[in-house]
N, C-alpha and C positions, 0 to 999 in steps of 0.2 A: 174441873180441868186437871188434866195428867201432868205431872212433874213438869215433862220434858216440854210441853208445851207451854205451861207457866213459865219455863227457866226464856223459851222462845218471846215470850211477849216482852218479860222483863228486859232482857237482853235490846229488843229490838227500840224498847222505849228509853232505856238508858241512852242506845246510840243516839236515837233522837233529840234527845235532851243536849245535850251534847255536842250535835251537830249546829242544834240552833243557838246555841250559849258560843258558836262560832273556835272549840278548844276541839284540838288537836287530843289524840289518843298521847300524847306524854305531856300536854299540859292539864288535863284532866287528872293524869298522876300525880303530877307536882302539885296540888292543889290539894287532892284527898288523901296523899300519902298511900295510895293503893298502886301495886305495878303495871307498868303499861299494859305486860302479860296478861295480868289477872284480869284488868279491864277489858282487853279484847276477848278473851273467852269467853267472862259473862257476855258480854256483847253478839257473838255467837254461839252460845248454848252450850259452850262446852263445859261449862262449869256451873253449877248450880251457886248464887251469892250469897251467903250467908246474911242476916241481920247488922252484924256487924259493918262488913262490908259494904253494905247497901245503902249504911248511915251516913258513910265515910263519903261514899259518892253523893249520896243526895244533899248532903251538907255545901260541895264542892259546887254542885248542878243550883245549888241555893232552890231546892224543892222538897215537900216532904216523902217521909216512904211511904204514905197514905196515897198520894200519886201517883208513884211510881208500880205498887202493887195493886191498887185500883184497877187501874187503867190495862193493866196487864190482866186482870182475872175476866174482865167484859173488854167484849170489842165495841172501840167507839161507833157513838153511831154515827150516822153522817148525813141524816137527813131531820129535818124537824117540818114536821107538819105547819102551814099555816094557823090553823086553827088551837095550834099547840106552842106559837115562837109566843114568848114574852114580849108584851108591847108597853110604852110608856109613851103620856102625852104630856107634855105642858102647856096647862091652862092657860100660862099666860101669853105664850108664843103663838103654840097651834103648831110647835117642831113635835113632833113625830119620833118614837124609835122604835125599832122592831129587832129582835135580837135573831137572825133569820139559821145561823150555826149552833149546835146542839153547846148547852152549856159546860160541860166536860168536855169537851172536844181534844183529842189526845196529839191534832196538827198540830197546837197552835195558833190555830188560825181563827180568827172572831169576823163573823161578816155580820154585819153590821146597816140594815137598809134607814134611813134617815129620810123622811119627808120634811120641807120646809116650806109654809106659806111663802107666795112672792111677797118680797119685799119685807120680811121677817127678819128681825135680828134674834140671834142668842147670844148676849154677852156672857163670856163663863171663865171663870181661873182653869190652867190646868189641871191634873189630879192622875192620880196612879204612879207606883212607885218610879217610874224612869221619867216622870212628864219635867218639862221644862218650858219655858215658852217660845226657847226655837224649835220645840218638837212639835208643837201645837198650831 
């Protein structure tokens, strides 16, 4: 991948980042110590991010640069084959999971298809960093 289009992924995945962390182009600064400036250029291409820079944001974005330049050198995919989604069953239920959105997924986005026997319970704690059990 050429410079200018790597500078383009990055840019386009920071925005993203960013947008869903719900910050503003000057609260994203106030946070990583980097200028609003600088962060809108990376943002559209017009400035390649240095290492440094990129720490500063992804520290602020609370993600790593492994992330952020991953995700930018391959395009997400966006399809997962059936025969290819990860599934998991428990034995003791007979709930269902099937992980049906590609693992890396660069939206955000996790779908998620769930069978459940009628009349099946799964009692479970929350779990993952934001869980709470009014989120659950």
């Amino acid at each position: 991948m050429d410079q200018q289009k790597l500078d383009r992924a990055i840019g386009r995945r920071l925005k993203t980042l960013r947008t869903q962390a719900g910050m503003t182009l000057n609260e994203l600064a106030g946070r990583s110590g980097v200028s609003r400036a600088m962060i809108g250029r990376v943002e559209r291409a017009q400035s390649s991010a240095t290492a440094a820079l990129l720490g500063k944001l992804c520290a602020a974005l609370d993600v790593s640069l492994s992330d952020v330049v991953a995700l930018a050198e391959k395009p997400p995919e966006r399809l997962v084959r059936l025969a290819d989604q990860p599934h998991w069953r428990d034995p003791d239920s007979g709930y269902r999971r099937r992980h049906a959105s590609p693992t890396d997924a660069a939206s955000g986005i996790e779908i998620i298809v769930v069978d459940l026997p009628a009349g099946a319970r799964v009692p479970y704690s929350p779990w993952g960093r934001n869980a709470s059990p009014s989120n659950c």
